[in-house]
C-alpha positions in Angstrom: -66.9 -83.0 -30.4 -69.3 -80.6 -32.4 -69.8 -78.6 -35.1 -71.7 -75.9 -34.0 -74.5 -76.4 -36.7 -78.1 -77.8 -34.9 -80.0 -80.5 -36.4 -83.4 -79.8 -34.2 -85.2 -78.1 -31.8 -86.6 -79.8 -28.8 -88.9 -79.4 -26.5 -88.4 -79.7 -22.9 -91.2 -82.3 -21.0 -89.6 -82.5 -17.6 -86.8 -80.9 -15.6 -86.4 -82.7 -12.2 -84.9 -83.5 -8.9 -83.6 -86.8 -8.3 -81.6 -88.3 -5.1 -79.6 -84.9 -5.0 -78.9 -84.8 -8.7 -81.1 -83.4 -11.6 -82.7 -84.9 -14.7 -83.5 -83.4 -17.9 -86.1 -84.9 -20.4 -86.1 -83.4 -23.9 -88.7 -84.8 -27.1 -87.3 -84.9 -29.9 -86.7 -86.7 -33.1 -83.8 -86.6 -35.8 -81.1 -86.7 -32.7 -82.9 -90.1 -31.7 -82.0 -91.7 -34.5 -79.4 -94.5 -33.9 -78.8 -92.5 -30.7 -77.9 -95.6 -28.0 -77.6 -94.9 -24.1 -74.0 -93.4 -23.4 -73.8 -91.2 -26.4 -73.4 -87.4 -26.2 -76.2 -84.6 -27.1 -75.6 -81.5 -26.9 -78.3 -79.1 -25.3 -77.9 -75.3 -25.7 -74.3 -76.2 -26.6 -73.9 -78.1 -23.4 -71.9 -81.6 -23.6 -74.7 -84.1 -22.0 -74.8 -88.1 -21.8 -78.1 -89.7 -22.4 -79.1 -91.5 -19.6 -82.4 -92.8 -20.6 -84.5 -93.2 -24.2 -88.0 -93.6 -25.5 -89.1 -93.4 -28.8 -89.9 -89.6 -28.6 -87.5 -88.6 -26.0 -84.2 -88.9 -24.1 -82.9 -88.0 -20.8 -79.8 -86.7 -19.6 -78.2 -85.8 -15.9 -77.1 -82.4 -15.0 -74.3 -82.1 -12.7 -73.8 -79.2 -10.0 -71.0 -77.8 -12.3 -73.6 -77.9 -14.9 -76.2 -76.1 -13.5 -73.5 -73.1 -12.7 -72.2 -72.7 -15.4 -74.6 -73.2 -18.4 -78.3 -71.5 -18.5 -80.3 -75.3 -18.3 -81.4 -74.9 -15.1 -83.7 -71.6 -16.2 -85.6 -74.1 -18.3 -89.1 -74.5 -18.2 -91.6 -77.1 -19.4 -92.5 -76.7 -22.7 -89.2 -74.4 -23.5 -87.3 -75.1 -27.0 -83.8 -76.3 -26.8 -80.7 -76.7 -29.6 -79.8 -80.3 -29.9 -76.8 -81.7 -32.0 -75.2 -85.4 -32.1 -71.9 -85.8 -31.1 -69.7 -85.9 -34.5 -68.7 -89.2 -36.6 -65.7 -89.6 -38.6 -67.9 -89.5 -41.8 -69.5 -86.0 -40.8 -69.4 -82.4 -42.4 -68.1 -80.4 -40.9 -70.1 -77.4 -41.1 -69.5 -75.3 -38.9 -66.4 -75.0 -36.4 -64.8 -77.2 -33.7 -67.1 -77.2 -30.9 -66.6 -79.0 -27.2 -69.7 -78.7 -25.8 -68.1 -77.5 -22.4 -70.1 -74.1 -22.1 -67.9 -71.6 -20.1 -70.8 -69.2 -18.8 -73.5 -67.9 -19.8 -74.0 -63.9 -21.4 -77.1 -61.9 -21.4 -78.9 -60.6 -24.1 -78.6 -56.9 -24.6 -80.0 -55.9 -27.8 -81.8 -57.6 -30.7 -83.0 -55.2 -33.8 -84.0 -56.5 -37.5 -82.3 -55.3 -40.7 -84.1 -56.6 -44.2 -84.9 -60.4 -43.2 -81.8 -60.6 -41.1 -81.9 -60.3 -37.0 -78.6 -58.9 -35.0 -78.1 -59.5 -31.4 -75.8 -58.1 -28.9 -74.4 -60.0 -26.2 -72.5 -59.0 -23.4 -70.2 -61.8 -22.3 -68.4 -62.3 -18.7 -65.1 -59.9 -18.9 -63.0 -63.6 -18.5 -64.8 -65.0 -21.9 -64.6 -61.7 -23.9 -60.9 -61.4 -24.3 -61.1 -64.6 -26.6 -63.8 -62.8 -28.7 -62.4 -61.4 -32.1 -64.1 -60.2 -35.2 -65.1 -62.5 -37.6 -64.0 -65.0 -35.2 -66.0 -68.2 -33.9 -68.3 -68.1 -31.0 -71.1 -71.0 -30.1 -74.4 -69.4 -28.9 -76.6 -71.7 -27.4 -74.8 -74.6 -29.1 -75.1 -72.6 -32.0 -71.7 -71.8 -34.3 -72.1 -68.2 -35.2 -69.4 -65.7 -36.8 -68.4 -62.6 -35.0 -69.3 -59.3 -36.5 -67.9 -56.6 -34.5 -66.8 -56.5 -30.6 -67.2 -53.6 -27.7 -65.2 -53.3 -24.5 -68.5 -54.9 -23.0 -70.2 -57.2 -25.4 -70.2 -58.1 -29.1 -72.9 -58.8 -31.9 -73.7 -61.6 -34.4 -76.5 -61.6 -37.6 -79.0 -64.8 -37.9 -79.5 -64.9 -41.7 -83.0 -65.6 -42.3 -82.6 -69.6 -42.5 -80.9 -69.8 -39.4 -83.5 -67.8 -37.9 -85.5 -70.7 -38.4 -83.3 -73.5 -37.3 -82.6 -72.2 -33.8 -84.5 -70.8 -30.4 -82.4 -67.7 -30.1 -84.7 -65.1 -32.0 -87.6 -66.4 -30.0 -85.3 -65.3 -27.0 -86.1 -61.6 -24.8 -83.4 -59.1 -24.2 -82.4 -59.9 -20.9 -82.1 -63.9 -21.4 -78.8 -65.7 -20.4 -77.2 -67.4 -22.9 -74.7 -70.6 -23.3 -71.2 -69.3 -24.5 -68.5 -71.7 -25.5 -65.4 -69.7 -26.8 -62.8 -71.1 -29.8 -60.1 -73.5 -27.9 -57.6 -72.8 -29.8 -57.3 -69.1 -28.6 -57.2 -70.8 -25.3 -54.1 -72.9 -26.4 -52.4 -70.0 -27.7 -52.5 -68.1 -25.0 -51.4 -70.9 -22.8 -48.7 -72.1 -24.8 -47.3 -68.3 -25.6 -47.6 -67.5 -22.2 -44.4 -68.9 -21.1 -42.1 -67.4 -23.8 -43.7 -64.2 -23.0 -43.2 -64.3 -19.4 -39.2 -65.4 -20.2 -38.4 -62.4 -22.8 -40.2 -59.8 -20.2 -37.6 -61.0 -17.7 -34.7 -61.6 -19.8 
């Protein structure tokens, strides 16, 4: 579990092919710290296990599902990543409830500046976007941002100026693919209502 807030950026020094399966190395620095083999680091707002450490970097494995459904595999030497630790029971929390189990991925369609704040507009896959709400929760990149407003086709967010500089999105062009993880409890409610709703439209 997450909270949506990042602690770093890192930076990516390999992304390889090994025995059928892929490895991803990221440097970094405050997620090493008491970070053992086994543990969970999200990248992009992807759920990963590290897999291997030095003392400036970790690696994780990236599954087939993985590489589908998340934008890791467009990575490129040198590239900046979100990382997070997995949560304690002593942590903050922050931001909001976060998995780490990235859904799909949305493309950037607009980006535009008012005062020091930056908007973006994403448009989401049509499965994702009916769990989407103003002023609702949506991780970005493993990043926990509040809704602003939402379209039949997309919806926008504002980067305040600190956040701006916590996080690779601004750096991002119109046109990038994005990591989308959408609130679960939506998902729960729609599940859970979805019987009841199915028995009174027959009774």
């Amino acid at each position: 579990m997450f909270t949506g807030i990042v602690e770093e950026m890192g930076v990516v020094e390999a992304l390889r092919e090994v025995q059928g399966g892929w490895h991803l190395v990221v440097r970094a620095q405050t997620v090493l710290e008491n970070t053992q083999l086994g543990d969970s680091i999200a990248i992009n707002g992807t759920c990963l296990t590290v897999t291997h450490l030095t003392p400036t970097s970790f690696t994780v494995g990236l599954a087939p599902e993985t590489l589908r459904l998340t934008n890791l595999g467009d990575l490129q030497l040198g590239d900046t990543v979100n990382l997070e630790r997995s949560l304690t029971p002593t942590s903050r929390m922050g931001g909001h409830f976060v998995q780490g189990h990235v859904e799909g991925t949305g493309e950037i369609l607009q980006k535009w500046v008012e005062g020091d704040s930056l908007w973006l507009s994403i448009a989401p896959p049509a499965k994702l976007l009916r769990y989407i709400v103003p002023k609702g929760f949506i991780c970005v990149d493993g990043a926990s941002l509040t809704v602003v407003d939402v379209t039949p086709q997309s919806f926008t967010f504002m980067l305040i100026a600190y956040t701006q500089q916590q996080i690779g999105l601004p750096h991002k062009p119109v046109g990038a693919r994005v990591n989308l993880e959408t609130d679960i409890l939506s998902k729960y409610v729609e599940k859970l209502t979805g019987g009841y709703l199915a028995t009174y439209a027959h009774s």
